[in-house]
Structures are given as structure tokens and as C-alpha cells.
N, C-alpha and C positions, 0 to 999 in steps of 0.2 A: 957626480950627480949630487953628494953631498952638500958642496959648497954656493950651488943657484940655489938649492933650497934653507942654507945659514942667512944668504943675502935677501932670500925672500922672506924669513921670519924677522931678519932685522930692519926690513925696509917698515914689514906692515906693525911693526914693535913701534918704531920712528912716527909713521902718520898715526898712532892715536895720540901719541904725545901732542901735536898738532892739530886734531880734529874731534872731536866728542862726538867719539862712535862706540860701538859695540856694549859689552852687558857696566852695566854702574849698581853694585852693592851698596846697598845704602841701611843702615841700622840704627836705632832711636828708640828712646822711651815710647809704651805705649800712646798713653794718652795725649802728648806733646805731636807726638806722630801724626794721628789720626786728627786731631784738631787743626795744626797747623802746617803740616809738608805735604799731607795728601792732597787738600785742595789746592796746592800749588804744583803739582806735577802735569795736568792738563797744558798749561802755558808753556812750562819747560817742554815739555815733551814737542811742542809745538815747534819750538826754537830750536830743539834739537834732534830732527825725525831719526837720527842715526843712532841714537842712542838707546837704549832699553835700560830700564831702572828695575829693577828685585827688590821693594821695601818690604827690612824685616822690626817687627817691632816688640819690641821685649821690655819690661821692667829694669831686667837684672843687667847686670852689665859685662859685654862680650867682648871676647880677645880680638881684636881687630887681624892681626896675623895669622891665629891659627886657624880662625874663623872664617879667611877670605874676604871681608869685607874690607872695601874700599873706602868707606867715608862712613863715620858713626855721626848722630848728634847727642854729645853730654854737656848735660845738667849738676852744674856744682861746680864745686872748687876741683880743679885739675888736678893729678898727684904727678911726682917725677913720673916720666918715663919718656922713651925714644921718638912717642908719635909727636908729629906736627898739628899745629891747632890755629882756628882762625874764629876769634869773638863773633857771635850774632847778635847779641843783645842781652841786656840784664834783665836779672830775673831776683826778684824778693816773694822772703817767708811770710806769711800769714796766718793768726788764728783766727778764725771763725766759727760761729754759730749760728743757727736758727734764730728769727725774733720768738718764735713757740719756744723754742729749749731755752733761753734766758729768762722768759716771761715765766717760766714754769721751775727755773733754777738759781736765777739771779745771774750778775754780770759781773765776774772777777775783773778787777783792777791791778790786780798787782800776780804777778808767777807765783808766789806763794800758794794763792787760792786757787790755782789750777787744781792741789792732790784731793778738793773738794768736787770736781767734777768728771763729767765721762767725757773722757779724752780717748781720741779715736787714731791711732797709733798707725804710723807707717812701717813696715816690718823691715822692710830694705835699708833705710835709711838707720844711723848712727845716732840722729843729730834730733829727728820728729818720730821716735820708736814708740812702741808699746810698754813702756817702762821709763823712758825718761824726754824729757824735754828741752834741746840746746836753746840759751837764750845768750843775750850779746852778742857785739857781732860778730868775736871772735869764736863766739861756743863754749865762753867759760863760765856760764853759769845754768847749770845743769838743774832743772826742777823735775821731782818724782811725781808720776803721773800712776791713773790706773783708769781702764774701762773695759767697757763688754766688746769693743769689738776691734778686730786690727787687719788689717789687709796689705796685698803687695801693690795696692794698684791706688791711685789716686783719685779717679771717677767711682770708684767703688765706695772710697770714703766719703768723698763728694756728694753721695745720693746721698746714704746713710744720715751727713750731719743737714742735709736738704730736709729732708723728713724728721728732723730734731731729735735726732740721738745722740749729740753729743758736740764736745770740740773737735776741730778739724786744725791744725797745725802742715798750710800746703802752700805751694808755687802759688802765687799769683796767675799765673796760665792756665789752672786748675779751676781757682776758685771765682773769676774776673767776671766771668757772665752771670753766676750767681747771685754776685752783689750787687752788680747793676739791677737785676729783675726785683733786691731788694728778698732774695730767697735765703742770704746770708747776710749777715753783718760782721764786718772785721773790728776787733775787739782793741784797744789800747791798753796796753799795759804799764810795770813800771819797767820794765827793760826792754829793750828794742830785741827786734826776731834777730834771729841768726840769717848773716849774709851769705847767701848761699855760692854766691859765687860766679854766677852770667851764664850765656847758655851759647856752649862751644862746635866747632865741628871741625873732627880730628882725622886725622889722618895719618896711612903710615910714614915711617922719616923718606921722602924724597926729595933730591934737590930740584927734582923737575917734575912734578906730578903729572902723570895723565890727564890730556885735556879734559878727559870725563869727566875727573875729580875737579880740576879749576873751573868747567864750567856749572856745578851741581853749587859751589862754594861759591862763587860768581852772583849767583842767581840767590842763591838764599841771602847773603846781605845786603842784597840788591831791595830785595821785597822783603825784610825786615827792616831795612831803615827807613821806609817810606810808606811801610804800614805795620806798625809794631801792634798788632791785634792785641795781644793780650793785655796790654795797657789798662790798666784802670785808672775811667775818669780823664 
């Protein structure tokens, strides 16, 4: 009796490889998340009635393996390791402000005059912290920062420098509808931001993924190259 049921777990193992069916784990930065893949799951789901999606959406960044997650999306430069990865689109650093907080502080021009301002610090991040500031594109030129407020979340820093508390040092995907509505301005400096590095979706090492997983990756480069929202301008 064993052996109809090895053939039956390796058959129904076989058609998902073939067919995007059953549960699709999916995990991604909050705000990137909620902006950009939620209102794309309506369509998919559409496309794919077999499938059922679980998004989970976090800041911090999760172990894909131990985790159980089947497909993350990150933000930033990739580090070694085993998983597999498929570009969606690039993504650039931005500092911004309020026209109220420059009209009320002045408008630094050069990294230097940053440790003259309230700099509103990403806690997660190495590069956009509450203590320092990566500039170049490589990240070697480190300016000291200081201000009242620092957060793990990006839309939190968002309001904060909306309402003119300070600089804001963030994605573009972040800051993009801001500046259009003219609620921010992004600032010129004398050194270019740090390149953050595009915006990936990883996966564990497979030579044959799950149809889930190629069609969730399918679909998301699909409707980022033909409509890269976050775009500014």
C-alpha cells in the first residue's frame, strides 16, 4: 500500500511543478508591499484561480528556508548566498524635504551641511541610519547625521518629513507620489546617493521551480516593465 501512495505524492509533487496551484508564500518589505504587489494580486489571482497567495509583509529581512517562504521581494544590493534571484526593476536613494522645513532651515547643497539638519534616520538600513549617511555610489563616503526621530519603516518617515520634520534619506518608491504632489522636494547635492542596488525576487536554489513560484515571477516582471509605478517624472 505504501508504494500507490510514494506514486501518488510524486505524481501530485510533478503537476505543480507544471501548473500553479496550491498555497504561494510570498514575503516583501512593508511598504513596497502594500503599494505595489497588493494591488496587483486581484489580476493574478484571476489568472491563476488554483493558486492561493499568504502575503507576508515585514521590514526586517526573513530566512527564506526556515521560514517556509517560497518567494521574497528584496530591496538592495544582494549578498552571497544559495538563493536564486530574478531583477524587477531599479530602484534609487533620495533625500528629501518639505518646502516648509527648507524655507524654515535652508537648503544644504553639499553632505557636509547634512550634521547641520534633522535627519530622519532608517533604523534597519546600514547605509540611510540614524547616525550616519552612505553617499557615493559605492557607499564610501559616510556623512554624520543627527535627529529627533528614527523609525523601522519608511511611510512612517514619509509622514514625519511630509509634515516638515526634517530630512528623509529613502527609495524612490517611497518618496515618488510625494514629490509629484510637490509635498517634498528632492535635494541636489555634492555627491550622488548611494545606489541601492534594484529590486529582486528571490528564491530558494531550484533547478526547476514550482510553477507557483515562475508564475508569481512571470507576472511581476510582466507588470513592472510596462508600468514601473514608482517612477518619477
Amino acid at each position: 500500500r505504501i508504494l500507490p501512495e510514494i506514486d501518488e505524492a510524486e505524481a501530485g509533487a510533478a503537476s505543480q511543478r507544471v501548473e500553479a496551484r496550491g498555497l504561494l508564500r510570498l514575503n516583501m518589505p512593508l511598504s513596497f508591499g502594500s503599494r505595489f504587489i497588493a494591488p496587483l494580486l486581484p489580476a493574478f489571482s484571476q489568472r491563476h484561480p488554483a493558486l492561493k497567495v499568504e502575503l507576508g509583509l515585514t521590514d526586517s529581512v526573513v530566512d527564506l528556508l526556515d521560514g517556509g517562504w517560497d518567494l521574497a521581494i528584496r530591496i538592495g544590493r544582494l549578498t552571497d548566498s544559495p538563493l536564486q534571484a530574478r531583477k524587477l526593476g531599479e530602484c534609487t536613494e533620495l533625500v528629501c524635504a518639505a518646502p516648509s522645513y527648507l524655507d524654515r532651515r535652508g537648503i544644504p547643497r553639499r553632505v557636509a551641511e547634512l550634521a547641520q539638519h534633522n535627519c530622519l534616520g532608517y533604523t534597519l538600513s546600514s547605509w540611510t541610519g540614524g547616525r550616519e549617511w552612505a553617499f557615493g555610489r559605492d557607499g564610501s563616503v559616510r556623512v554624520a547625521i543627527q535627529g529627533d526621530l528614527s523609525a523601522n519603516n519608511g511611510d512612517a518617515l514619509l509622514a514625519a518629513a511630509v509634515g516638515g520634520q526634517g530630512l528623509i534619506y529613502q527609495p524612490d518608491f517611497i518618496v515618488a507620489d510625494a514629490l509629484k504632489r510637490g509635498e517634498l522636494v528632492a535635494l541636489q547635492l555634492d555627491q550622488p546617493t548611494y545606489a541601492l542596488g534594484g529590486i529582486h525576487a528571490v528564491y530558494p536554489p531550484d533547478r526547476r521551480p514550482p510553477a507557483k513560484v515562475r508564475a508569481m515571477i512571470d507576472y511581476l516582471v510582466e507588470a513592472f516593465a510596462t508600468n514601473p509605478v514608482w517612477r518619477i517624472g
